[in-house]
Phi, psi and omega in degrees: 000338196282310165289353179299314162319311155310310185284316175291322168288340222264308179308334206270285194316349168272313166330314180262001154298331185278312178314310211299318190309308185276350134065014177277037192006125207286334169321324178251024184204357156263138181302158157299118146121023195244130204217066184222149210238131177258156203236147176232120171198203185213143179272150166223124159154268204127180135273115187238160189279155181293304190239181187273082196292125154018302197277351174258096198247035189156126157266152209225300222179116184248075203237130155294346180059173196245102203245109170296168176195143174222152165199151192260078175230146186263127214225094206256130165233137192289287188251191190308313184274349166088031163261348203261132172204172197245142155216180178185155178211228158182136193253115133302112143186162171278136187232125184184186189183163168211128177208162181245141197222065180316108189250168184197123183045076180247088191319120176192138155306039203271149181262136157234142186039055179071004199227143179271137172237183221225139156131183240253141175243147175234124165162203171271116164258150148246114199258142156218119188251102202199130188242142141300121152219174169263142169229133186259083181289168175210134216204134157251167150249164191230155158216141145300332190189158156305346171258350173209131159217179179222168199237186168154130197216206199214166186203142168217111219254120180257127185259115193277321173197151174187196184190139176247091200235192181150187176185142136305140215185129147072053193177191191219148165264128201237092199315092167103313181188153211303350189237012183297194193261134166321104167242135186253147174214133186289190208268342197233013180227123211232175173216161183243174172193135182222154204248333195307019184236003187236020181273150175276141205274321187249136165228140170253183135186247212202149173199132189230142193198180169229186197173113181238162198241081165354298195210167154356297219206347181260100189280146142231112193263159216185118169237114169260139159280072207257084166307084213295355161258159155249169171322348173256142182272149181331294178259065164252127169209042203285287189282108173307322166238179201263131205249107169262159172265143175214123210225170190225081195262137183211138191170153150335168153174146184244150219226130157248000000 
């Protein structure tokens, strides 16, 4: 999916290469009071619980990956002078992370010797995390000036495809509840667990963002997102506290 995404911006700079070339000025075939830009960036953030829960006693280790995104968006502006203005489109992109972790009584799922075992983890985790979605933001916007406005909606988002993976390492298992039967695992003895199936399919939240206008016709933009649900569907309760996506979009766009 990823490369898919790569190949779709790669499509959108010839495209707007081809405009910049044929010079027919778009000023005379978009109606007035009308606006639209297509966009390129990259997420940076992942999911995470709103506060640091107990049970996580060390990041270890963080990588945002490199989660590409394109969107299409069209920009209605309401009155005479063009500050007020409604817009909405629709966005490809990946939202994901990979982080290490020190845990100490951490609800998790794991396989050893081919049998999934249920119970409190003390050790080294590795999370691996990464969703496809489509996404519809609906945004009012301000402009302040020709070089800058800023935005704030709402998004509600379909996860096309993904996945919540990981392993266990360098720690022991308490079979059912902190006082359950021990299974101890060495430094070089990991179990893996995977979750993607207990991923949630539809997400909403809130979304704010800016835009400053570079050049003529070229922007740079800049969004945060906050998912009011979580990742996981209501009844997974595998993982004890609740994990939101929270992102960081930064990234280009050319305003026709």
């Amino acid at each position: 999916m990823k490369t898919t995404i790569i190949l779709m911006g790669l499509a959108m700079s010839m495209q707007v290469g081809a405009r910049k070339n044929n010079e027919i000025n778009n000023t005379k075939t978009i109606p007035a009071g009308w606006e639209y830009e297509l966009k390129a960036g990259v997420n940076i953030g992942g999911a995470s619980p709103l506060s640091l829960p107990a049970e996580i006693r060390e990041i270890k280790d963080y990588s945002p990956k490199l989660n590409g995104t394109i969107e299409a968006t069209v920009t209605r502006w309401l009155c005479n002078h063009k500050a007020w203005g409604v817009s909405t489109g629709l966005r490809i992109e990946e939202k994901g992370m990979k982080t290490d972790a020190r845990v100490k009584n951490y609800s998790t799922e794991v396989l050893n010797d081919g049998n999934k075992v249920k119970g409190m983890w003390t050790g080294d985790v590795t999370t691996n995390y990464n969703s496809t979605l489509i996404t519809l933001p609906v945004m009012a916007n301000y402009r302040f000036n020709d070089t800058w406005k800023v935005r704030a909606g709402m998004f509600v988002s379909y996860r096309m495809d993904g996945e919540f993976t990981g392993s266990v390492s360098n720690g022991y298992l308490r079979e059912g509840n902190p006082t359950g039967e021990r299974v101890e695992f060495g430094p070089n003895q990991q179990s893996t667990y995977d979750f993607s199936d207990d991923l949630r399919r539809f997400h909403y939240g809130l979304q704010i963002g800016g835009t400053w206008r570079a050049y003529q016709r070229f922007t740079v933009n800049a969004d945060f997102t906050w998912g009011f649900n979580r990742i996981f569907k209501s009844d997974f309760n595998t993982v004890t506290f609740g994990m939101y996506p929270l992102n960081l979009n930064i990234g280009f766009g050319y305003r026709f």
